[in-house]
N, C-alpha and C positions, 0 to 999 in steps of 0.2 A: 572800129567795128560797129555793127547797126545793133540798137538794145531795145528793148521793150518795154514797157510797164509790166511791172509783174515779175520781172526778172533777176534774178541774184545775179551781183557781178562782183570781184574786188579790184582791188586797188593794183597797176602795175608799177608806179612812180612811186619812188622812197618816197616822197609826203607830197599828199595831193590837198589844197587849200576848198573850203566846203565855202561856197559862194551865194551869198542873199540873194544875187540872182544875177544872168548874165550880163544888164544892163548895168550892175555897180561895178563891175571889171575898170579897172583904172589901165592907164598906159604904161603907168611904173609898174603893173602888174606883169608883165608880158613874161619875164622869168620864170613866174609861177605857173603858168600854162603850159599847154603841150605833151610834148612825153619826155621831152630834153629838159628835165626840173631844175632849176639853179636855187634853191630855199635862199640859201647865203647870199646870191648876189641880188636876188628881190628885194630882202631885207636891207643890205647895206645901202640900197639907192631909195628909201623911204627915211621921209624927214619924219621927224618927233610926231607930228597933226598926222601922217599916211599910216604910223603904225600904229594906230588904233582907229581907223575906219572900220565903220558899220560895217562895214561889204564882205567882211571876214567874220566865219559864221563859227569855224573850227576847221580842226585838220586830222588829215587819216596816213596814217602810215602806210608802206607796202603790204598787199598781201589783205588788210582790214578788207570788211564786206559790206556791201550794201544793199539794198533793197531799191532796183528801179520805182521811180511812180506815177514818171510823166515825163514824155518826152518832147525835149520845148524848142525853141533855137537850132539851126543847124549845129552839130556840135556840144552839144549841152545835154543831160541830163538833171531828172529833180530827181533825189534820192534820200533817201533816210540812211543813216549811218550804224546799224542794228547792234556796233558794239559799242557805241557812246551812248547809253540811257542818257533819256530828256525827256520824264513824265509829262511833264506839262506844258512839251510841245508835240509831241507825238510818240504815243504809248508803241510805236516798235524801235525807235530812234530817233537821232540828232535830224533835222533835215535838214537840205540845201539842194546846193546847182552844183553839179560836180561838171568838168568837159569831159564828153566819151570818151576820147583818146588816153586818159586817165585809169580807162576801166576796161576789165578782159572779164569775159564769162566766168562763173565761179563755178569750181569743180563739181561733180550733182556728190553732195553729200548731205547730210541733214542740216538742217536751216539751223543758224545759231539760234540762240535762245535770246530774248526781248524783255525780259524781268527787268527788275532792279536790283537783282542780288550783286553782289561782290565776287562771283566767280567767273571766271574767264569762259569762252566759249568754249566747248570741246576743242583739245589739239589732238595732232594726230602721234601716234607712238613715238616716241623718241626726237619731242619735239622741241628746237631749240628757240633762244629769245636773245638778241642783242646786245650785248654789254657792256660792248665800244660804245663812246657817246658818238660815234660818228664812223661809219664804215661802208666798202662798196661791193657790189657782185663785178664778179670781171669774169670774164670769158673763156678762159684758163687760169691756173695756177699763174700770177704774174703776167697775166694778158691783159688784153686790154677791157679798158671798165668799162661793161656794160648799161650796170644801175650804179650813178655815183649818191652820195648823200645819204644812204642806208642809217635811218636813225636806233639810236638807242629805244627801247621795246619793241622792238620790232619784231614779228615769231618769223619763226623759218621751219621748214620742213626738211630735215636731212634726205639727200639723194645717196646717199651711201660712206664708209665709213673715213675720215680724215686720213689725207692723202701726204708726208712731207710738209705737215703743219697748215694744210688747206684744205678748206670743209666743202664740200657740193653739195647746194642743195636745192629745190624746186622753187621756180620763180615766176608768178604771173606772170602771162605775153609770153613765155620762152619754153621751146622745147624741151630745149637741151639742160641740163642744168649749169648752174653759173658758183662759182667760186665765190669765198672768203676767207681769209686768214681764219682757222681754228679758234686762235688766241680770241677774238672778239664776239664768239659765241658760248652762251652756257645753256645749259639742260634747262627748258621751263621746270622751273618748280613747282614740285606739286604739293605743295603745304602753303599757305601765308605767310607772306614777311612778318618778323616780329616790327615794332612798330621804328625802331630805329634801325634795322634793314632798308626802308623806305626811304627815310630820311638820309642817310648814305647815299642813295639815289640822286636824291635833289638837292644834297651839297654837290656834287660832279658838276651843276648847274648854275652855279654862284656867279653872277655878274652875264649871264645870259640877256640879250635885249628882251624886253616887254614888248610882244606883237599881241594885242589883240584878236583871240582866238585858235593864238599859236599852243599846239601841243609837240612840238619838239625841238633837239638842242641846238637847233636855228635861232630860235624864236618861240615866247612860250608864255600866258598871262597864267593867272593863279591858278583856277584852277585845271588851266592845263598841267601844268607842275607836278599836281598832283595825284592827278591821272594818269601822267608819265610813269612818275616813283613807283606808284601800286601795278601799274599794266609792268613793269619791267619782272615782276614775282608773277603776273599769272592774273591779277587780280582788276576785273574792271571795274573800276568806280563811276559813276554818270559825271558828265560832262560839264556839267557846272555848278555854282559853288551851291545854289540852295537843293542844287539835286543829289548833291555830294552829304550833306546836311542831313536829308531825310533817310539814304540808306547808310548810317552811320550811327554810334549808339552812345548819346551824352553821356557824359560823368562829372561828378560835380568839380567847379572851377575850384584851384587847389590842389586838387588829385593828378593833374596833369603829367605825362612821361614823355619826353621827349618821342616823336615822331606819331602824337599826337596830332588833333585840328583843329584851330581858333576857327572861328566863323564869326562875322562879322554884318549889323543891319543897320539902319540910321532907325531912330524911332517911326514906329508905325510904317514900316516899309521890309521888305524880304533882302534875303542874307544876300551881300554883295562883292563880300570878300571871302577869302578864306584864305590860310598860311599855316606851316607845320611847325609844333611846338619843337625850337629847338635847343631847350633848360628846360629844367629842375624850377619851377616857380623859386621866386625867394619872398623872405617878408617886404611889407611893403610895395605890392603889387609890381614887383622885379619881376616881370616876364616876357621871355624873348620867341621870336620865329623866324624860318626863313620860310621869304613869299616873294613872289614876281611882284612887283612893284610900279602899280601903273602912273605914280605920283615921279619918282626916279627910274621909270623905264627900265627897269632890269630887274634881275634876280639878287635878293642880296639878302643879311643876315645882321638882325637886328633887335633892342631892347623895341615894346613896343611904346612908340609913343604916346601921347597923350590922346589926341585926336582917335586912333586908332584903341587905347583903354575906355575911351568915352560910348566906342563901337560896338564893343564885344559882347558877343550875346551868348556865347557857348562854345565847349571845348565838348568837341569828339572822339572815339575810338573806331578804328576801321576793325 
């Protein structure tokens, strides 16, 4: 479809990758493109040095919105990603290259909101979110699948009431509405997760690869992970780990409760990690987390090392 600057559009592909720009596009990319997404087979055909190239800015889920800003390349949009906050790179969102084929007009309803708060955009009544770490819309009840890949936080819009254990509901690009299993959807909540709610979340995620920029359970660096756990309750966090930082509320080191947030700086330099406390501190500086892991390329759950106690600058509460 043809887009404009100036225009709202969302996402029609379960995860669309947000691109530094059309020219970093690699050949191993080609899976991630298009409207036929393969997350999983992009990933599996990138070596250790591919899944953490610059060229990967971040990623949006189905159904996410964006803010046209410039239309570049045949094929290509620049867009800001209005529900990933990124103060201090552009006070309405995340920005990148998204491909048009990617994006279908956004319904005319009020513009989400561009703060830096922790609450999620308006949904709409009886609005549901993902739960399955990995699900599809199909075409019918057991038909054939339309959107494969459907990740976990994903919201959806109920099209009507669950049918023989299958849910209809609205789907960017599609008229008609499109199926899924009941079972892999719940009600967005409308409260905050308690802080080990979240953290539930992002054990489902334990031994997930490390892509940088990856926010789902394809592929997922820290503080994707993190962004994931809180967006699955309703709750948007900003996009990266020192934006994550600032709309968060310290507490003294000590005081920590699991599903907590380490954040992480080298001297005289901005926070560059982050990881969810996942213990009870003990004496003698005994404390653990589970973080995407760009040293071990995955997600995993661990006492913190040395290197990483040498790091740490501060523990948060969302």
């Amino acid at each position: 479809m043809e887009l404009r600057a100036g225009q709202r559009a969302v996402v029609q592909v379960a995860v669309a990758t947000l691109w530094s720009c059309p020219e970093a596009v690699r050949p191993i990319d080609a899976p991630a493109l298009g409207t036929h997404v393969d997350t999983g087979a992009w990933i599996a055909g990138m070596d250790t040095d591919q899944q953490v190239g610059d060229c990967v800015l971040s990623q949006l889920l189905l159904g996410e919105e964006v803010l046209v800003t410039e239309v570049g390349p045949p094929g290509w949009v620049r867009v800001v990603a209005v529900e990933q906050a990124a103060a201090d790179l552009d006070p309405r969102g995340y920005p990148g290259w998204l491909p048009t084929s990617q994006l279908t007009a956004a319904p005319s309803v009020p513009p989400v909101p561009t703060g830096p708060p922790v609450v999620g955009p308006p949904a709409p009544t009886g609005a549901l979110v993902v739960d399955a770490t990995v699900t599809a819309l199909y075409a019918t009840p057991h038909g054939d699948v339309r959107i494969p890949g459907v990740a976990l936080g994903t919201r959806l819009t109920p099209a009507g009431p669950a049918v023989d254990g299958w849910r209809p509901v609205h789907a960017p690009g599609h008229r008609e509405p499109l199926w899924l299993p009941d079972r892999h959807t719940v009600p967005l909540p409308t409260r905050p997760p308690a802080p080990d709610e979240a953290l539930a979340v992002a054990e489902r995620l334990l031994d997930v690869v490390y892509i940088w920029g990856g926010t789902s359970p394809a592929g997922i660096d820290c503080s994707g992970l993190v962004h994931l756990a809180w967006r699955r309750f309703g709750v948007w966090l900003p996009r990266d780990a020192g934006d994550q930082a600032a709309a968060t509320t310290p507490v003294e080191l000590g005081t920590e409760r699991p599903g907590d947030l380490y954040f992480f700086a080298r001297p005289g330099r901005g926070i560059h990690h982050v990881g969810i406390v996942s213990a009870l501190p003990r004496p003698g500086d005994d404390r653990r987390m589970l973080h995407a892991c760009y040293q071990r390329r995955r997600v995993l759950e661990e006492r913190l090392p040395d290197d990483r106690t040498a790091t740490l600058v501060g523990v948060h509460r969302v």
